[in-house]
FISEGU-381288 format. One line per 4 residues: number of its first residue (from 0); for each residue x, y, z of C-alpha. Coordinates in steps of 0.02 Angstrom, whole numbers, plus 50000, padded with zeros to 5 digits. Example, Ala and Ser with C-alpha at 12.3 -4.5 7.8 and 13.67 -1.06 7.14 Angstrom:
// residues 2
0) 50615:49775:50390; 50684:49947:50357
//
This chain:
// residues 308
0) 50031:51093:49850; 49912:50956:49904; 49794:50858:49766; 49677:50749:49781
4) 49778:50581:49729; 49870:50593:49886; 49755:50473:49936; 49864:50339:49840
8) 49998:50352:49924; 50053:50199:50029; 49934:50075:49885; 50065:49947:49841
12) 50098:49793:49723; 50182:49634:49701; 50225:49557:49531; 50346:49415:49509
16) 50410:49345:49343; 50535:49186:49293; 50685:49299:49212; 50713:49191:49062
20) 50866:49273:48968; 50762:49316:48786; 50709:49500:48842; 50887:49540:48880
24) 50952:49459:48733; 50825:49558:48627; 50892:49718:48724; 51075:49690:48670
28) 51022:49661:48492; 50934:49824:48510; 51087:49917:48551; 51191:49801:48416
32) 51284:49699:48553; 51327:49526:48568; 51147:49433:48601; 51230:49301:48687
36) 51323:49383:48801; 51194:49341:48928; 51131:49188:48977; 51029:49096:49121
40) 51146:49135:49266; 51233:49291:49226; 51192:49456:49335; 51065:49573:49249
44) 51113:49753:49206; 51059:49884:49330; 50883:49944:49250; 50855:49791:49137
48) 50708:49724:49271; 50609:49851:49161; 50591:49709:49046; 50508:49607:49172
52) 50366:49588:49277; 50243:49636:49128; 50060:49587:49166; 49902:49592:49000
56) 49779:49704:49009; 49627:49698:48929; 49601:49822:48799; 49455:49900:48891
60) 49538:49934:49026; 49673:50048:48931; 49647:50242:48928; 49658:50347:48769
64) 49849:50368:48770; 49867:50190:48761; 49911:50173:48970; 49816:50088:49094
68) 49665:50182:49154; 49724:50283:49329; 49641:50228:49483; 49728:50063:49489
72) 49887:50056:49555; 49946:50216:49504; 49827:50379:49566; 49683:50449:49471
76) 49773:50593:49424; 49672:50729:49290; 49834:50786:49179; 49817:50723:49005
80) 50025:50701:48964; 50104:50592:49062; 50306:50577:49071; 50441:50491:49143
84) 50534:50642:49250; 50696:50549:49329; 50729:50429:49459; 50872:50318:49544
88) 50929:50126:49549; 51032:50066:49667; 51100:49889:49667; 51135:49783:49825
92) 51171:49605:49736; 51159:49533:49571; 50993:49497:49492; 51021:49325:49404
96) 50933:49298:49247; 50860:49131:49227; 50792:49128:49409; 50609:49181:49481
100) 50608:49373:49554; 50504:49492:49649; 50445:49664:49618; 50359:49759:49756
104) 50310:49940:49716; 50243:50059:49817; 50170:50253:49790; 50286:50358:49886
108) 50210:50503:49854; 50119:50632:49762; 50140:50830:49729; 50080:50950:49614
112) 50179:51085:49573; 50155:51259:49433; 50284:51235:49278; 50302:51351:49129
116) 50165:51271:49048; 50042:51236:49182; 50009:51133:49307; 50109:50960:49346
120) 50097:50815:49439; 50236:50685:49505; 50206:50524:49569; 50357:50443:49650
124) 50340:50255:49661; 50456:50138:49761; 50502:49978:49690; 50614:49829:49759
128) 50691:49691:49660; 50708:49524:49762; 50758:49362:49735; 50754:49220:49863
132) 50693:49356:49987; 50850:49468:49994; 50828:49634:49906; 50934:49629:49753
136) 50883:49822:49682; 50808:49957:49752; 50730:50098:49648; 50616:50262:49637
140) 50534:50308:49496; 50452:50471:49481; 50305:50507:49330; 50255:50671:49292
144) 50071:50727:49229; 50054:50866:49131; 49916:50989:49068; 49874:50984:48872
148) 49974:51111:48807; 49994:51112:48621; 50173:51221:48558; 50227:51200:48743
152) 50326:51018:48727; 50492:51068:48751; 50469:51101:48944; 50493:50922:49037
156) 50392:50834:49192; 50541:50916:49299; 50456:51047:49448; 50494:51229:49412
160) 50662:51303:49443; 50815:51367:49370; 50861:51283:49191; 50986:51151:49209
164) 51009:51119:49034; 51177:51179:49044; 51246:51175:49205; 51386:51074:49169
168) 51460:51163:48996; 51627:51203:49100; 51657:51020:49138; 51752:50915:49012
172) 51686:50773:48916; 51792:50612:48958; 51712:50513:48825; 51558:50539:48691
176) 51465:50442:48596; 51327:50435:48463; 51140:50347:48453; 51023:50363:48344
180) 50842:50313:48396; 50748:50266:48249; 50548:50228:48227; 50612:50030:48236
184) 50737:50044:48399; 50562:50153:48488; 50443:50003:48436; 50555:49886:48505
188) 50612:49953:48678; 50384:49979:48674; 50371:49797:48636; 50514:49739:48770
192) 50436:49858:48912; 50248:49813:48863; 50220:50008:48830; 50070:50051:48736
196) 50109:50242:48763; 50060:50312:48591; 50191:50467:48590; 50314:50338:48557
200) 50249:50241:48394; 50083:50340:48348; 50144:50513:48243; 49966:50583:48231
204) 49928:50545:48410; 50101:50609:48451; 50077:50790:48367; 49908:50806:48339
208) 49833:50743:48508; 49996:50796:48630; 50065:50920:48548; 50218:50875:48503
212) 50358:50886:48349; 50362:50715:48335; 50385:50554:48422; 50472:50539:48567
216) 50620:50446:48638; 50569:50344:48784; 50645:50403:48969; 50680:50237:49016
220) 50776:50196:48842; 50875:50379:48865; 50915:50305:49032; 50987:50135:49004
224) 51063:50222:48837; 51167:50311:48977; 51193:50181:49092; 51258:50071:48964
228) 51399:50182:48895; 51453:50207:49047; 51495:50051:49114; 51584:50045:48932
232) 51709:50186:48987; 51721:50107:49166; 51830:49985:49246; 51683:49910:49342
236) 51471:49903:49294; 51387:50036:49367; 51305:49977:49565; 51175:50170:49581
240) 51118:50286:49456; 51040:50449:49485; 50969:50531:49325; 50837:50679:49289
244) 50736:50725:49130; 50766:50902:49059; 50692:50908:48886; 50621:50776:48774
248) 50722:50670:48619; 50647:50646:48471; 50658:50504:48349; 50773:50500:48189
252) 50872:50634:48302; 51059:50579:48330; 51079:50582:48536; 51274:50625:48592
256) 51297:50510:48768; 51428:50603:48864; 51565:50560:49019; 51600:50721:49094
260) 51777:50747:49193; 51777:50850:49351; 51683:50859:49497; 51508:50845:49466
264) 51358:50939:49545; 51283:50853:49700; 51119:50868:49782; 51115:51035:49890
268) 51268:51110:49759; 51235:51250:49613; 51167:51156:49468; 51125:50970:49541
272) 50953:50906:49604; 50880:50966:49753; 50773:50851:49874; 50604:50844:49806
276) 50655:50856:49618; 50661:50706:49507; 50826:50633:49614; 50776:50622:49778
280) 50876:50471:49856; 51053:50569:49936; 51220:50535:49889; 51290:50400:50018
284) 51454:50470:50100; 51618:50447:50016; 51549:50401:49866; 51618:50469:49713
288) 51471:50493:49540; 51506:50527:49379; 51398:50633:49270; 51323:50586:49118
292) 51218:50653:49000; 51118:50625:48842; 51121:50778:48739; 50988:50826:48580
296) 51031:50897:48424; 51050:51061:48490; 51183:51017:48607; 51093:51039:48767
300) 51063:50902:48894; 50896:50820:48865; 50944:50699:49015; 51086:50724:49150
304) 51144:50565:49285; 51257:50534:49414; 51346:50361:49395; 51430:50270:49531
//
């Protein structure tokens, strides 16, 4: 289905930034790593360019959920809740921290779609990490909009389709482990990603305003959470990540990260993404993905990616 911010598609930006090693640092500390074990130099962590390229903007200019107004860069779309659905990275050399960078972005594209709840809108937005002029990362992003739809908060900015919660129950799990995302670790990955998104540090704009139980776990922090323990239970760090929202995490709610064993689903196979979802970039041939996935107190996967 057509809507009317289709008309954004093809507006693009360019931000560049000096990647000086503190926002990194500060990330480690977040997850209670060494804070020095990354200095001017060293390669940046596929994902961790969400720290940079942060521009102010005047408070006037922010909307009532604490976002920039719409009709900027990204479209003018008329959803109240907005979400972060899924996406992919993909690195093609290291991104060196300590040395100036590029980020050009790009709206891909723009579809609305019926859900459970209503009507939704996804934005997919191309971005491009260079440095020196050679692409260094290449990524899509895709942001969902949804109607306001108090009691109905469980259902994610993922398009309508069969529930792939728990697709992968027959697979083992390789590895597991446990984070818990506390009001302190949600204002700080805000803080580090300049994200003024009340769900995430306001509790009465959170439940009374969206509609939800609490606040909520950022996407992008679910995402690196992943990322991160995997390259922990792999020989080498991960070089593409493929990854889709299912349900929401909530904070002071212990999230289980999870390596599965066995084959996992692909795009086009029973229970993996399918072009036009929230992983839309194919699986280049021969290469072999694991499956992660961040799982809510209930035991059901809140976030599921494909590691490589």
């Amino acid at each position: 289905m057509s809507h009317p911010a289709t008309a954004a598609v093809g507006r693009t930006r360019v931000r560049r930034d000096i990647l000086v090693p503190w926002p990194s640092q500060a990330m480690l500390g977040l997850l209670d790593r060494d804070q020095d074990a990354l200095t001017g130099g060293d390669p940046l962590p596929l994902g961790w360019h969400w720290f940079y390229f942060r521009e102010p903007r005047p408070a006037a200019a922010l909307a009532a959920d604490g976002h920039e107004e719409r009709g900027g860069f990204m479209p003018k779309v008329d959803l109240p809740r907005r979400m972060w659905a899924g996406g992919t990275l993909r690195s093609l050399r290291p991104v060196l921290l300590g040395e100036m960078a590029e980020l050009r972005s790009e709206v891909r594209d723009v579809k609305e779609k019926q859900g459970k709840s209503g009507r939704l809108v996804f934005v997919t937005v191309g971005q491009t990490v260079l440095q020196d002029g050679r692409e260094c990362v290449e990524e899509e992003q895709t942001i969902a909009y949804r109607e306001a739809a108090p009691g109905q908060a469980a259902e994610v900015g993922s398009p309508a389709g069969p529930d792939q919660s728990k697709r992968t129950s027959e697979l083992s799990a390789a590895w597991t482990e446990t984070f818990l995302p506390t009001t302190v670790t949600l204002f700080q990955f805000s803080a580090l990603t300049w994200n003024a998104h009340r769900i995430h540090y306001d509790h009465l704009y959170a439940t009374g305003q969206e509609g939800y139980p609490g606040l909520l776990v950022h996407g992008p922090l679910t995402a690196l959470l992943l990322l991160a323990a995997a390259d922990r239970h792999a020989p080498a760090s991960p070089s593409s990540f493929r990854y889709r929202a299912l349900a929401p995490l909530y904070v002071n709610q212990p999230i289980t990260l999870v390596g599965r064993s066995g084959a996992p689903p692909f795009p086009g196979d029973a229970g993996g993404p399918s072009r036009g979802d929230a992983d839309t970039a194919p699986r280049a041939p021969g290469t072999k993905e694991r499956i992660v996935e961040a799982l809510g107190p209930t035991r059901t996967a809140a976030m599921r990616g494909w590691v490589a």
